[in-house]
mmCIF file of the N, C-alpha and C atoms, coordinates in Angstrom:
data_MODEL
# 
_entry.id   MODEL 
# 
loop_
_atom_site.group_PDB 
_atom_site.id 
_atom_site.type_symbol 
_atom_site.label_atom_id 
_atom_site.label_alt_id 
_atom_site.label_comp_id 
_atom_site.label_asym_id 
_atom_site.label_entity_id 
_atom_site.label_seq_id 
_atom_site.pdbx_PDB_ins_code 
_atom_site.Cartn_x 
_atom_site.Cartn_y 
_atom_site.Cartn_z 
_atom_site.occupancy 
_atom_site.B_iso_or_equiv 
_atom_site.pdbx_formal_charge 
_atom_site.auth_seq_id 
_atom_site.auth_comp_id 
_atom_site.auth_asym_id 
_atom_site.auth_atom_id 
_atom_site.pdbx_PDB_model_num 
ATOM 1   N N  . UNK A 1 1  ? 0.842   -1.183  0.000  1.00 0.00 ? 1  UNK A N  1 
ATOM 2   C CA . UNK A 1 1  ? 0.000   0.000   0.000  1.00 0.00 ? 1  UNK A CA 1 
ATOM 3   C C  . UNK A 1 1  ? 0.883   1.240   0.000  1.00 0.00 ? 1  UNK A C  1 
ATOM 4   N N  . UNK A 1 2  ? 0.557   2.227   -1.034 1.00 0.00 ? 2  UNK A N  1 
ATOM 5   C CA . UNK A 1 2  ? 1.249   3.625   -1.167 1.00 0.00 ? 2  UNK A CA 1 
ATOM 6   C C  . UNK A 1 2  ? 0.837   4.444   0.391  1.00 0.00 ? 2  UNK A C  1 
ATOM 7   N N  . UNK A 1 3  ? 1.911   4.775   0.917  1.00 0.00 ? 3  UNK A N  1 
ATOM 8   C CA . UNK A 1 3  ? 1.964   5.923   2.166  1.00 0.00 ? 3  UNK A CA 1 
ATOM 9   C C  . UNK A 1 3  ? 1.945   7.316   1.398  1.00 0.00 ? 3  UNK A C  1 
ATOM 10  N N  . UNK A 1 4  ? 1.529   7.847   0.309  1.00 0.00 ? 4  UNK A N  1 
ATOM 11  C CA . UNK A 1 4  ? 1.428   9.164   0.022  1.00 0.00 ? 4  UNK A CA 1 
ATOM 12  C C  . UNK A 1 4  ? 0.550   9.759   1.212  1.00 0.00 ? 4  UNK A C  1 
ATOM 13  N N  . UNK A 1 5  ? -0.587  8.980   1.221  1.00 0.00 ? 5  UNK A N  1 
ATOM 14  C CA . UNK A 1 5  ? -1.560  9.824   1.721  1.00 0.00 ? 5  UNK A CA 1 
ATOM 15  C C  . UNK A 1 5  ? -1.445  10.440  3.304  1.00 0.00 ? 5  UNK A C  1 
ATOM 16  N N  . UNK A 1 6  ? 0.150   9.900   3.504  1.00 0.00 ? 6  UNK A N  1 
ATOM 17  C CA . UNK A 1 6  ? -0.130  10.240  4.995  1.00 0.00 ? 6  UNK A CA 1 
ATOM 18  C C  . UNK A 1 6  ? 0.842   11.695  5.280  1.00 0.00 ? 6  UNK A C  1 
ATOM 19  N N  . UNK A 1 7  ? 1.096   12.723  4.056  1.00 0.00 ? 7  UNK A N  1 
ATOM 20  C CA . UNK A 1 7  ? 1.033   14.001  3.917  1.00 0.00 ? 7  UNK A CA 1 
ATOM 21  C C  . UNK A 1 7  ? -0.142  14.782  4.334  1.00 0.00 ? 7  UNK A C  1 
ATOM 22  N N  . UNK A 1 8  ? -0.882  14.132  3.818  1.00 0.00 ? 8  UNK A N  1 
ATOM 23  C CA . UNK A 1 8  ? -2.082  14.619  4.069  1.00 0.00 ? 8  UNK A CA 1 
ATOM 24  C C  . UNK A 1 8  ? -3.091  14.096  5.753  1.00 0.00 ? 8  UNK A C  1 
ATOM 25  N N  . UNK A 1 9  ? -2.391  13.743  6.267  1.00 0.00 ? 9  UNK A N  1 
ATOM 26  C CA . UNK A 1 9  ? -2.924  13.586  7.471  1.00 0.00 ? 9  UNK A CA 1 
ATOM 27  C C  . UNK A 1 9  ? -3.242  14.632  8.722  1.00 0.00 ? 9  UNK A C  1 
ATOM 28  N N  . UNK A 1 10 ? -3.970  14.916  9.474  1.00 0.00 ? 10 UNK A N  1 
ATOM 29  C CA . UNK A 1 10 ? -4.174  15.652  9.868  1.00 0.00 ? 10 UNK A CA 1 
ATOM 30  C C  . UNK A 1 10 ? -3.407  15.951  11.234 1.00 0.00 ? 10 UNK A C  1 
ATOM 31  N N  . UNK A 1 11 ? -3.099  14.437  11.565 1.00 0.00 ? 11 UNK A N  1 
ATOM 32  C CA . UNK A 1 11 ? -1.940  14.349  12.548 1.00 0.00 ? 11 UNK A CA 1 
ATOM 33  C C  . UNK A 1 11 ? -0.762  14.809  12.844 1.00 0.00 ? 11 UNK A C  1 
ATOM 34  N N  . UNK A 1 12 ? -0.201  15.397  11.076 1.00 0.00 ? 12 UNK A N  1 
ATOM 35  C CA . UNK A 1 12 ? 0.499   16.045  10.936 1.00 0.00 ? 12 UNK A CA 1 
ATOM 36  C C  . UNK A 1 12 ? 0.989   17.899  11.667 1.00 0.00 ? 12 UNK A C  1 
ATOM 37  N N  . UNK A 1 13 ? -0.549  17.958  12.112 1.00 0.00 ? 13 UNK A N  1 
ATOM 38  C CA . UNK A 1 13 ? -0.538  19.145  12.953 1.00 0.00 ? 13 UNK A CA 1 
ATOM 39  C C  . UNK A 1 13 ? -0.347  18.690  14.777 1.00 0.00 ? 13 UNK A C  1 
ATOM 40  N N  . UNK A 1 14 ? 0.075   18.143  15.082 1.00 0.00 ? 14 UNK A N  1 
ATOM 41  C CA . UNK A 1 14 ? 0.114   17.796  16.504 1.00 0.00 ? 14 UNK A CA 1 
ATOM 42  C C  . UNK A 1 14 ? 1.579   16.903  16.815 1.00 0.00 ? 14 UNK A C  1 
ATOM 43  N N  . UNK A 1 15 ? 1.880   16.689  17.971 1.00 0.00 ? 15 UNK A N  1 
ATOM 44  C CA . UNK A 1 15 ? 3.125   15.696  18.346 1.00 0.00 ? 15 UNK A CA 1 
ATOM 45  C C  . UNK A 1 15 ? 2.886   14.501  18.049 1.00 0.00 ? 15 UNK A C  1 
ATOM 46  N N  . UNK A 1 16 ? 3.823   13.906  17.576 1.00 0.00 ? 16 UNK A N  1 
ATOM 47  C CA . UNK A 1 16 ? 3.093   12.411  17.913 1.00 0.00 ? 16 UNK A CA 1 
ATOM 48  C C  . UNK A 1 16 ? 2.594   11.967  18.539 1.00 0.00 ? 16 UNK A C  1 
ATOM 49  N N  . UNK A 1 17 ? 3.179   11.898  20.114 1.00 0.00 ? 17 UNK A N  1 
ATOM 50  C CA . UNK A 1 17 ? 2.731   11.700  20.774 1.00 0.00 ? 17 UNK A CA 1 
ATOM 51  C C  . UNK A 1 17 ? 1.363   11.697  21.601 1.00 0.00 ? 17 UNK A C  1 
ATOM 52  N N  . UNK A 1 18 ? 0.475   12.428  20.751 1.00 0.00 ? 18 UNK A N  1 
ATOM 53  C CA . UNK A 1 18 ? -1.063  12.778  21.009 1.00 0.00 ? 18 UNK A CA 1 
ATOM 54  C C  . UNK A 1 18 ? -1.588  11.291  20.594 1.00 0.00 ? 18 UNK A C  1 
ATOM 55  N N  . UNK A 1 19 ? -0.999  10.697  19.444 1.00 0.00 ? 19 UNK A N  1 
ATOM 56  C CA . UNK A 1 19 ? -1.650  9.249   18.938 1.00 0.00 ? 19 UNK A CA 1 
ATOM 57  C C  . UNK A 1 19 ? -0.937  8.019   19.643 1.00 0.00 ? 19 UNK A C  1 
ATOM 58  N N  . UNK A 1 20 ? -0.272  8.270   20.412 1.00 0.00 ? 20 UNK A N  1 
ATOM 59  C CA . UNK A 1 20 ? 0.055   6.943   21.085 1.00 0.00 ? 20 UNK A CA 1 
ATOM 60  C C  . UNK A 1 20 ? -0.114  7.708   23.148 1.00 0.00 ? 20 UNK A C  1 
ATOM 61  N N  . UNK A 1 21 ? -1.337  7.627   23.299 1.00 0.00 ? 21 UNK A N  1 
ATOM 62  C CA . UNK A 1 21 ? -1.671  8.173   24.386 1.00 0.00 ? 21 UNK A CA 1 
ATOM 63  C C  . UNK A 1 21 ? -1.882  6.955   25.326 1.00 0.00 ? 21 UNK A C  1 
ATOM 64  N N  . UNK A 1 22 ? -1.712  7.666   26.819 1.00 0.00 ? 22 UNK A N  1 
ATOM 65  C CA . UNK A 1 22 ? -0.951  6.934   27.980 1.00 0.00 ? 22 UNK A CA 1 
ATOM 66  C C  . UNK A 1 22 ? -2.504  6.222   28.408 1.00 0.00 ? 22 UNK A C  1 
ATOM 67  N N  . UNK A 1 23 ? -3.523  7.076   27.944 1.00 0.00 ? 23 UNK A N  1 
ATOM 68  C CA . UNK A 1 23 ? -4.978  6.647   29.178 1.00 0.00 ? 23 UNK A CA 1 
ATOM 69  C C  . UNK A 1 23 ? -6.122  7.020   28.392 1.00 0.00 ? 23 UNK A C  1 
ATOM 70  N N  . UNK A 1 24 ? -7.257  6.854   28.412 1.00 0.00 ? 24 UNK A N  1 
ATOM 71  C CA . UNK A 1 24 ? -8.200  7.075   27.996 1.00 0.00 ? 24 UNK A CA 1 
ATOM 72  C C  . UNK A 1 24 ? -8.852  7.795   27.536 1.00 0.00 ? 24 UNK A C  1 
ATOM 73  N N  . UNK A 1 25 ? -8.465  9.066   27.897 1.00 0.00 ? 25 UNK A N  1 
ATOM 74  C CA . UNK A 1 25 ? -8.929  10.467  27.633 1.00 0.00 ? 25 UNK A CA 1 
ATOM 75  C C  . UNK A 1 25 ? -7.727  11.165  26.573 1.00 0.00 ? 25 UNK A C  1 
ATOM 76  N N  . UNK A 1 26 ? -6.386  10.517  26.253 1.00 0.00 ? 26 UNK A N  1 
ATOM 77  C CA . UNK A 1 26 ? -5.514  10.570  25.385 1.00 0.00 ? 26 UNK A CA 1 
ATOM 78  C C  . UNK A 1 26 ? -6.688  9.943   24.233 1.00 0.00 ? 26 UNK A C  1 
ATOM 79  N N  . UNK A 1 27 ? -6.698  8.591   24.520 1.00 0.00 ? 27 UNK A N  1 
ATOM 80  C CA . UNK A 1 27 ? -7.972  8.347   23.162 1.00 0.00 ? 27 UNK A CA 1 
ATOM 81  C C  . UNK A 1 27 ? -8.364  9.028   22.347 1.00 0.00 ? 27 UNK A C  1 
ATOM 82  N N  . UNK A 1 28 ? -9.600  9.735   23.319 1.00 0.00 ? 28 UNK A N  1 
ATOM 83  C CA . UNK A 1 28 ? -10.594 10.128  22.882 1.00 0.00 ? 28 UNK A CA 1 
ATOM 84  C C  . UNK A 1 28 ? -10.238 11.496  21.875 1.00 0.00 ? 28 UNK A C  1 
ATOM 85  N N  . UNK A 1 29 ? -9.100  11.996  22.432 1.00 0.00 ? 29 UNK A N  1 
ATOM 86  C CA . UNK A 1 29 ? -8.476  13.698  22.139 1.00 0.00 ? 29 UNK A CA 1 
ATOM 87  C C  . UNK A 1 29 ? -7.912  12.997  20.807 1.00 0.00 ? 29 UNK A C  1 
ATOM 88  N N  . UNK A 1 30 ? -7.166  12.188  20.784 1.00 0.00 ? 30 UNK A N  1 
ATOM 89  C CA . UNK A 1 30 ? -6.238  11.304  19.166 1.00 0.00 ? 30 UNK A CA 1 
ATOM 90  C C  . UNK A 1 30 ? -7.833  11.291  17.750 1.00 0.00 ? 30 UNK A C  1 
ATOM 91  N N  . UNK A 1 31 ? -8.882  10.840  18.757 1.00 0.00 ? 31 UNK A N  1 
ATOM 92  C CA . UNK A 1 31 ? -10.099 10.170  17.864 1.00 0.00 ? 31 UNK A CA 1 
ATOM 93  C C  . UNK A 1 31 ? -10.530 11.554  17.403 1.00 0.00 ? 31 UNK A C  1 
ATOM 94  N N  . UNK A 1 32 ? -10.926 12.356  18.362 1.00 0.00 ? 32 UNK A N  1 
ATOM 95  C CA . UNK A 1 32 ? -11.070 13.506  17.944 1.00 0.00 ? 32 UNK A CA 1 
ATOM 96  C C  . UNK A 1 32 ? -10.584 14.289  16.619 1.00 0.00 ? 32 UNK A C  1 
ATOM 97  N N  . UNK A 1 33 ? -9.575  14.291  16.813 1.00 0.00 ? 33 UNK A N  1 
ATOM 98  C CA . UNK A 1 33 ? -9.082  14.931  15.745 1.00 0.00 ? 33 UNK A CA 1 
ATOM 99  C C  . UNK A 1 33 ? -8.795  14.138  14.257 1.00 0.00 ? 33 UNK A C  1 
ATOM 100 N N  . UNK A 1 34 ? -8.601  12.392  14.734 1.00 0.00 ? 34 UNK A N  1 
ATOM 101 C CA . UNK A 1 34 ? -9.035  11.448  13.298 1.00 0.00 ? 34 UNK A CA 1 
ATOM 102 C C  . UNK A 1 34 ? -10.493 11.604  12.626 1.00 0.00 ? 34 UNK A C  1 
ATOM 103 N N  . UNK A 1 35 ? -11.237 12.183  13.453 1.00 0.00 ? 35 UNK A N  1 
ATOM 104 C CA . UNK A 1 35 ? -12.692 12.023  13.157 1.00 0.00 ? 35 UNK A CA 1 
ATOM 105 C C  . UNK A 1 35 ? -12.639 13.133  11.918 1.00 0.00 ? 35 UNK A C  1 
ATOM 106 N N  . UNK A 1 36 ? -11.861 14.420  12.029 1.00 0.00 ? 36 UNK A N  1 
ATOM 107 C CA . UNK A 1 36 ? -11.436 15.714  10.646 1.00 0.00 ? 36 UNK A CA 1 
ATOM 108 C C  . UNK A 1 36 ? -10.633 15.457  10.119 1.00 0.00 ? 36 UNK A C  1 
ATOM 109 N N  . UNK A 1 37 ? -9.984  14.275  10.090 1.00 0.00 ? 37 UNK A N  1 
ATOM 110 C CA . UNK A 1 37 ? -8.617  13.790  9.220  1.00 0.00 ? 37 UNK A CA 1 
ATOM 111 C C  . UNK A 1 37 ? -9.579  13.289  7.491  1.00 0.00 ? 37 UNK A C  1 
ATOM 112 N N  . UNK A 1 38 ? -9.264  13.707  6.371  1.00 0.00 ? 38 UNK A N  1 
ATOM 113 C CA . UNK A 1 38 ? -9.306  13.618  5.381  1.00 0.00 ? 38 UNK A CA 1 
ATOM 114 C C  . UNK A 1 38 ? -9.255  12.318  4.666  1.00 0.00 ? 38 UNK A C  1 
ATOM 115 N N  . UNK A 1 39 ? -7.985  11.751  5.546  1.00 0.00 ? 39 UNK A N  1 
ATOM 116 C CA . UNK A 1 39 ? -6.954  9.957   5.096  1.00 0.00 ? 39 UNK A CA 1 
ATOM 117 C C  . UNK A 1 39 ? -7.596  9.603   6.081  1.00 0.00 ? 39 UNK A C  1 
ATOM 118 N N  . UNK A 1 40 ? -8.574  9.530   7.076  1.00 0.00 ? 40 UNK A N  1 
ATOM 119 C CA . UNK A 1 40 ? -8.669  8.145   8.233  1.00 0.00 ? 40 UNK A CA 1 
ATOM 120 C C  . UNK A 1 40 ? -8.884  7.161   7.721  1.00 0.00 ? 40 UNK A C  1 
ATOM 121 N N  . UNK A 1 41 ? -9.918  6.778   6.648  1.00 0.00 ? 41 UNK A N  1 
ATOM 122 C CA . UNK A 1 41 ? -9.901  5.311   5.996  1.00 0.00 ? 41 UNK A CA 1 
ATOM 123 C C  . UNK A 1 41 ? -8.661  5.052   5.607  1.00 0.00 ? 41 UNK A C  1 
ATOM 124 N N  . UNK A 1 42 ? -7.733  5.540   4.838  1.00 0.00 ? 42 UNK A N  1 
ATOM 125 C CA . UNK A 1 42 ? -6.557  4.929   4.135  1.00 0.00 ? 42 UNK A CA 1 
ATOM 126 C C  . UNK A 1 42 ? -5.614  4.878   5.540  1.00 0.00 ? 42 UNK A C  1 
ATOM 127 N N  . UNK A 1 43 ? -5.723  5.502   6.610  1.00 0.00 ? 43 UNK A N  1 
ATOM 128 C CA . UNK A 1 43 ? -4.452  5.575   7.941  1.00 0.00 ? 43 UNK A CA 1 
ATOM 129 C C  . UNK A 1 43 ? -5.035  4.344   8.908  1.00 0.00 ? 43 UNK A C  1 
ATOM 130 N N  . UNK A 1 44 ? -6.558  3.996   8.540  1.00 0.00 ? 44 UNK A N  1 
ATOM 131 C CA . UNK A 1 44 ? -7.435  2.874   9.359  1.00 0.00 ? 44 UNK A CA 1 
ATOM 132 C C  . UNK A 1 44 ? -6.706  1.243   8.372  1.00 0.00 ? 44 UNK A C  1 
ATOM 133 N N  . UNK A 1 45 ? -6.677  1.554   7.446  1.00 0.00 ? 45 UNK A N  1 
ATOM 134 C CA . UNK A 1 45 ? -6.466  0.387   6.207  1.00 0.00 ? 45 UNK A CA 1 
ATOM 135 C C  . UNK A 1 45 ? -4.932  -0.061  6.212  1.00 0.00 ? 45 UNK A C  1 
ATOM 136 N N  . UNK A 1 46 ? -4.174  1.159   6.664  1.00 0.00 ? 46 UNK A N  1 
ATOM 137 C CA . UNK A 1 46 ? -2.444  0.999   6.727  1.00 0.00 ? 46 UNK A CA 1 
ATOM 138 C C  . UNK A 1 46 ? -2.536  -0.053  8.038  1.00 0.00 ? 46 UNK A C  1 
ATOM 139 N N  . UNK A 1 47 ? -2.861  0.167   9.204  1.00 0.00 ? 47 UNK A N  1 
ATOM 140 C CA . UNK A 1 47 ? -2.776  -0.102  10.185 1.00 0.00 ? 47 UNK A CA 1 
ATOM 141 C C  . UNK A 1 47 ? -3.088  -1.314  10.730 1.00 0.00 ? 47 UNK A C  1 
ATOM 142 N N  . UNK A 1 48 ? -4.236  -1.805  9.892  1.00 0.00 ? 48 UNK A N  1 
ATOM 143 C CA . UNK A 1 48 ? -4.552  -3.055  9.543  1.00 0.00 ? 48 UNK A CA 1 
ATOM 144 C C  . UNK A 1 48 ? -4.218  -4.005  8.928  1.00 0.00 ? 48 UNK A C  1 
ATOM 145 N N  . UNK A 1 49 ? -3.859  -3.760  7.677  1.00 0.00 ? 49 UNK A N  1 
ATOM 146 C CA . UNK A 1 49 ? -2.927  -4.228  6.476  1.00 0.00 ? 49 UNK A CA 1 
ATOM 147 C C  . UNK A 1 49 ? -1.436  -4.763  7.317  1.00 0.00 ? 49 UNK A C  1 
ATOM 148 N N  . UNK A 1 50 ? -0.983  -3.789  7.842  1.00 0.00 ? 50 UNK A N  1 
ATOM 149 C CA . UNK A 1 50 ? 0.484   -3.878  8.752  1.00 0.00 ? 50 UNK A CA 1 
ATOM 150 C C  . UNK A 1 50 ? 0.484   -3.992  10.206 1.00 0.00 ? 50 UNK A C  1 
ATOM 151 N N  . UNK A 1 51 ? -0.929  -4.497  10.593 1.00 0.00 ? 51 UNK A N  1 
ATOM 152 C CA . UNK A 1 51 ? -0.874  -4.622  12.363 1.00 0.00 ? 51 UNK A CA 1 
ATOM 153 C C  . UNK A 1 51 ? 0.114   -4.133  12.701 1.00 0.00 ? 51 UNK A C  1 
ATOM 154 N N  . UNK A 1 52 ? -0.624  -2.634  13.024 1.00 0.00 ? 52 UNK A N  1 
ATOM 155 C CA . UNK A 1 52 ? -0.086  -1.850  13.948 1.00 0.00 ? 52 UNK A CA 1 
ATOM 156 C C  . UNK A 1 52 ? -0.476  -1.698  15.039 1.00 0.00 ? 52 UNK A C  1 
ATOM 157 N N  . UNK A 1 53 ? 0.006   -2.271  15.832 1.00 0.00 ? 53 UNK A N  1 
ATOM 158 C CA . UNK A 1 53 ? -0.815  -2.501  17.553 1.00 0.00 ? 53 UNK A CA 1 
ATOM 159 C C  . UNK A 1 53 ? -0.262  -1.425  18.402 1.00 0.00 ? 53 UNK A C  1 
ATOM 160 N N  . UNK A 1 54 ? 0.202   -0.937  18.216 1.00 0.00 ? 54 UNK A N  1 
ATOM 161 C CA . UNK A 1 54 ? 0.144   0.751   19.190 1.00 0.00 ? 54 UNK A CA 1 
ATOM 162 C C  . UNK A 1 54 ? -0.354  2.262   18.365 1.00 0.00 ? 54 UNK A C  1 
ATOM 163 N N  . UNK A 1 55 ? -0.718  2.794   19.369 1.00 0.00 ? 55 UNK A N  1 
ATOM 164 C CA . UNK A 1 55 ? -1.182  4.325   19.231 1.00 0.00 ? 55 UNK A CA 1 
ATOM 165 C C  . UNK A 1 55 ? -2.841  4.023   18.611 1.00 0.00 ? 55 UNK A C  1 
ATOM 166 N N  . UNK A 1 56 ? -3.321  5.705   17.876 1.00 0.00 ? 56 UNK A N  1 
ATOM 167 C CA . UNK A 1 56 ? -4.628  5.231   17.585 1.00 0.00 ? 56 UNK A CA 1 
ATOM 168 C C  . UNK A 1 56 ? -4.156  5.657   16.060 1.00 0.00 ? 56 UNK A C  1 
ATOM 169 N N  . UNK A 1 57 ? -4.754  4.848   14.847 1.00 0.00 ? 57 UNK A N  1 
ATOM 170 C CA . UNK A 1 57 ? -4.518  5.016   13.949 1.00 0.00 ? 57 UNK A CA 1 
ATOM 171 C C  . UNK A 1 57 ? -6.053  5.304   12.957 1.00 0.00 ? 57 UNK A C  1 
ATOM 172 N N  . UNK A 1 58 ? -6.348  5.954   11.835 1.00 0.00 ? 58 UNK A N  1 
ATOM 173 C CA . UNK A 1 58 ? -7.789  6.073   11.299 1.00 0.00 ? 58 UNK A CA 1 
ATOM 174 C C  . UNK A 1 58 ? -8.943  5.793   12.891 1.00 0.00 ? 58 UNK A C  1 
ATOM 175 N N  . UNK A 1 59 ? -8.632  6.401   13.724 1.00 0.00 ? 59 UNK A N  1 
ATOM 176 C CA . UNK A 1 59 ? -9.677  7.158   14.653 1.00 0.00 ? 59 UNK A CA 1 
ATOM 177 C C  . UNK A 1 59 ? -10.308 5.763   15.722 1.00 0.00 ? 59 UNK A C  1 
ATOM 178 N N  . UNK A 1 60 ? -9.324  4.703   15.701 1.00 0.00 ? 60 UNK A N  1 
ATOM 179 C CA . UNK A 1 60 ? -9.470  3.576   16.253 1.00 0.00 ? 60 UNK A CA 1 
ATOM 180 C C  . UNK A 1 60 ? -8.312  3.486   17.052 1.00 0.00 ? 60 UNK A C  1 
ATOM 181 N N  . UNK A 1 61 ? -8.828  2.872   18.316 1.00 0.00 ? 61 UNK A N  1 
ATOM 182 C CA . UNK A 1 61 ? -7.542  2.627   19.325 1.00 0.00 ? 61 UNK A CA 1 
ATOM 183 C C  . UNK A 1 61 ? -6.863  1.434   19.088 1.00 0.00 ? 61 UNK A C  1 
ATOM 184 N N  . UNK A 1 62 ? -6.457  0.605   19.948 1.00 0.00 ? 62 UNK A N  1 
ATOM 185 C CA . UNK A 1 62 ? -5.409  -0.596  19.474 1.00 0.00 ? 62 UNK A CA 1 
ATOM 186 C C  . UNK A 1 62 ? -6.561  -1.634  19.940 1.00 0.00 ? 62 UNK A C  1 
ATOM 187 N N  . UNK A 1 63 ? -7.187  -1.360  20.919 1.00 0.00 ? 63 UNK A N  1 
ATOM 188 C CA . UNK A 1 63 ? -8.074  -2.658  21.015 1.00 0.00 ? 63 UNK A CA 1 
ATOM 189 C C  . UNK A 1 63 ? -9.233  -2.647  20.210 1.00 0.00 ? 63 UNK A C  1 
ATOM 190 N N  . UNK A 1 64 ? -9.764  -1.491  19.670 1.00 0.00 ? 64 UNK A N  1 
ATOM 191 C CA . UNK A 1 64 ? -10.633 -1.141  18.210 1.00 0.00 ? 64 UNK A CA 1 
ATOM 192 C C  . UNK A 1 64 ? -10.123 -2.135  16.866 1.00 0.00 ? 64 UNK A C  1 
ATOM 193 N N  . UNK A 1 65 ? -8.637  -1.910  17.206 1.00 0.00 ? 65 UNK A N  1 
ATOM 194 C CA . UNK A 1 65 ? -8.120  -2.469  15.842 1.00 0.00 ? 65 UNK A CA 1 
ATOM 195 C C  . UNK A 1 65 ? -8.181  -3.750  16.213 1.00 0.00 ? 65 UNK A C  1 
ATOM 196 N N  . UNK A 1 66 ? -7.633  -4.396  17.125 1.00 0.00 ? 66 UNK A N  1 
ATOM 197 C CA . UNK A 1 66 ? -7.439  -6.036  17.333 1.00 0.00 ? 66 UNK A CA 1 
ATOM 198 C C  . UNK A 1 66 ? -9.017  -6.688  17.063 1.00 0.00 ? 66 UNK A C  1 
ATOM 199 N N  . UNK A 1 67 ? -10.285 -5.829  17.725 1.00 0.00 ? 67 UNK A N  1 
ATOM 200 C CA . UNK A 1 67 ? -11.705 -6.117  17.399 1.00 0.00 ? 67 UNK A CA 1 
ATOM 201 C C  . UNK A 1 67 ? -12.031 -6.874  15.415 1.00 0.00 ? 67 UNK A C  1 
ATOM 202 N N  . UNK A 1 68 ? -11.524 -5.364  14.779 1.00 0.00 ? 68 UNK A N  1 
ATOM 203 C CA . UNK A 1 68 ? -11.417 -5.209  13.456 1.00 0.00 ? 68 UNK A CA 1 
ATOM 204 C C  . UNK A 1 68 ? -10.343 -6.250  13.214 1.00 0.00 ? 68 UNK A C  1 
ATOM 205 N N  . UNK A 1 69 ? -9.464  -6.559  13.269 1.00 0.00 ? 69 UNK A N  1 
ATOM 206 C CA . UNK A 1 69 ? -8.534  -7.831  12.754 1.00 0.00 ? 69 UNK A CA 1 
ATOM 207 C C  . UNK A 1 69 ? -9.242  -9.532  12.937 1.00 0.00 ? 69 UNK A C  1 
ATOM 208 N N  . UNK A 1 70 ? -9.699  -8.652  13.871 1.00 0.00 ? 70 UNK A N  1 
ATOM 209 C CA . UNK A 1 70 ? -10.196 -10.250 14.576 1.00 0.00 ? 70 UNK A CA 1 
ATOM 210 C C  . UNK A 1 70 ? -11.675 -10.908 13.488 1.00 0.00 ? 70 UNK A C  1 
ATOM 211 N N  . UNK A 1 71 ? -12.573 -9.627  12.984 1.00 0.00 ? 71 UNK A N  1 
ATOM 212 C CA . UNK A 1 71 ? -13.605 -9.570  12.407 1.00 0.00 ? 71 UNK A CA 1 
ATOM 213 C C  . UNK A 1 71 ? -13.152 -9.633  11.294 1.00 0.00 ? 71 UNK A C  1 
ATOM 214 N N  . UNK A 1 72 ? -11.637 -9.654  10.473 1.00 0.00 ? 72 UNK A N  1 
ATOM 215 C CA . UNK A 1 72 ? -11.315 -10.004 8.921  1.00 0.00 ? 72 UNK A CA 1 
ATOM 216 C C  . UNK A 1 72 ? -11.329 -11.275 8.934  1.00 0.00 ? 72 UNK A C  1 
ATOM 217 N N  . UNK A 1 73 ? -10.368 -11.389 10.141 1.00 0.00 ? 73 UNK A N  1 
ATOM 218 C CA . UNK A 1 73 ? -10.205 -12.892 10.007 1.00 0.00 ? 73 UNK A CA 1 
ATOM 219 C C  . UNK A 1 73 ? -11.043 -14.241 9.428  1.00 0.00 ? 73 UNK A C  1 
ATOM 220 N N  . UNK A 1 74 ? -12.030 -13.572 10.252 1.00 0.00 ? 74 UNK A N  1 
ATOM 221 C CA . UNK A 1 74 ? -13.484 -14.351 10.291 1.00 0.00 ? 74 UNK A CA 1 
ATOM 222 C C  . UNK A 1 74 ? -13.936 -13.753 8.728  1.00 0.00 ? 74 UNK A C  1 
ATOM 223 N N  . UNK A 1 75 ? -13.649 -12.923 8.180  1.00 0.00 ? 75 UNK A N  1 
ATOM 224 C CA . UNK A 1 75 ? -14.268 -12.821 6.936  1.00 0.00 ? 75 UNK A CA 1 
ATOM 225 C C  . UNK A 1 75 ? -15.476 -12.063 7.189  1.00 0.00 ? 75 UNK A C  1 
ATOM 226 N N  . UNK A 1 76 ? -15.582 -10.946 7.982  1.00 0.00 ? 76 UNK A N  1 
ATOM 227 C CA . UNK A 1 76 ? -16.781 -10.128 8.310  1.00 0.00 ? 76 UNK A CA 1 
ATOM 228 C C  . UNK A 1 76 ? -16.424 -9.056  8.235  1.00 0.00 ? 76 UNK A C  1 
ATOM 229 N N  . UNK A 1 77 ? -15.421 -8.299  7.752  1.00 0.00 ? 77 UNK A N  1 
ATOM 230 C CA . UNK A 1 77 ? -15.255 -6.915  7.550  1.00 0.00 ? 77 UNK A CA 1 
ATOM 231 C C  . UNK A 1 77 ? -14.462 -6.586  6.939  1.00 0.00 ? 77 UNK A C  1 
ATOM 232 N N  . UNK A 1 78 ? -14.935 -5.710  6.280  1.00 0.00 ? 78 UNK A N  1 
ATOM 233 C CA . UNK A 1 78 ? -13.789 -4.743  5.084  1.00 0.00 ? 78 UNK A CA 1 
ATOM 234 C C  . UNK A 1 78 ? -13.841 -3.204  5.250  1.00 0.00 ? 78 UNK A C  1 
ATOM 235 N N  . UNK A 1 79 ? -12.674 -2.902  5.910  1.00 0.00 ? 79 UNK A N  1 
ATOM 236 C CA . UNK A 1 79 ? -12.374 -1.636  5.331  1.00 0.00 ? 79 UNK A CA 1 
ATOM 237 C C  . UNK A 1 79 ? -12.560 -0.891  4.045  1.00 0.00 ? 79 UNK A C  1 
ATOM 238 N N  . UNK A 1 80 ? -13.926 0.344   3.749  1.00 0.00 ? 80 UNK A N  1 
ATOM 239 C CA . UNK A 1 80 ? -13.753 0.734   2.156  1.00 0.00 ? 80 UNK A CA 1 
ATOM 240 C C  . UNK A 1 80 ? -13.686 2.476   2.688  1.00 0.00 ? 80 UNK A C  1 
ATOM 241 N N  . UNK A 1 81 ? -12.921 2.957   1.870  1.00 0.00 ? 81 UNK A N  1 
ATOM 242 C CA . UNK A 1 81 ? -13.185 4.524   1.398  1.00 0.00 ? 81 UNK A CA 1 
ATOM 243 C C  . UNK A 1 81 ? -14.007 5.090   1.664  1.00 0.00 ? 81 UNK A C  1 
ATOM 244 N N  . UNK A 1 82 ? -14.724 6.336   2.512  1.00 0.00 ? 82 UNK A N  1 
ATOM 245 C CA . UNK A 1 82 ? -16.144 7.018   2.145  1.00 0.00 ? 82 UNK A CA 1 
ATOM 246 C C  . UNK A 1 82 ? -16.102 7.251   1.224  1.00 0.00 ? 82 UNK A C  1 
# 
């Protein structure tokens, strides 16, 4: 999968460290701002594609994502584009 799109991320305005948050309310502040990100499907699809099990990536935390991995597996979910 092409990483162009992650120029265009919105994450790009903050530390990193906002997306790999210590507690819960780090979450929600990371989701927040994936929720106006432009790329969250394609940064949700990287993350998956490449199990990435830390930080929050396309507006999902790590146990969001393991949920979603767990539901490909099984053949019940696909990540598409809005």
């Amino acid at each position: 999968m092409s990483t162009e799109w992650m120029a265009d991320g919105k994450c790009r305005e903050y530390p990193a460290a906002t997306f790999f948050p210590q507690d819960g309310v780090g979450v929600i502040k990371a989701q927040r701002i994936c929720a106006e990100c432009p790329v969250a499907t394609a940064c949700l699809e990287y993350a998956l594609d490449n199990h990435v099990d830390h930080g929050v990536w396309g507006g999902k935390s790590e146990r969001e994502r393991r949920r979603l991995q767990r539901a490909r597996r099984r053949g019940t979910l696909t990540v598409r584009a809005n």
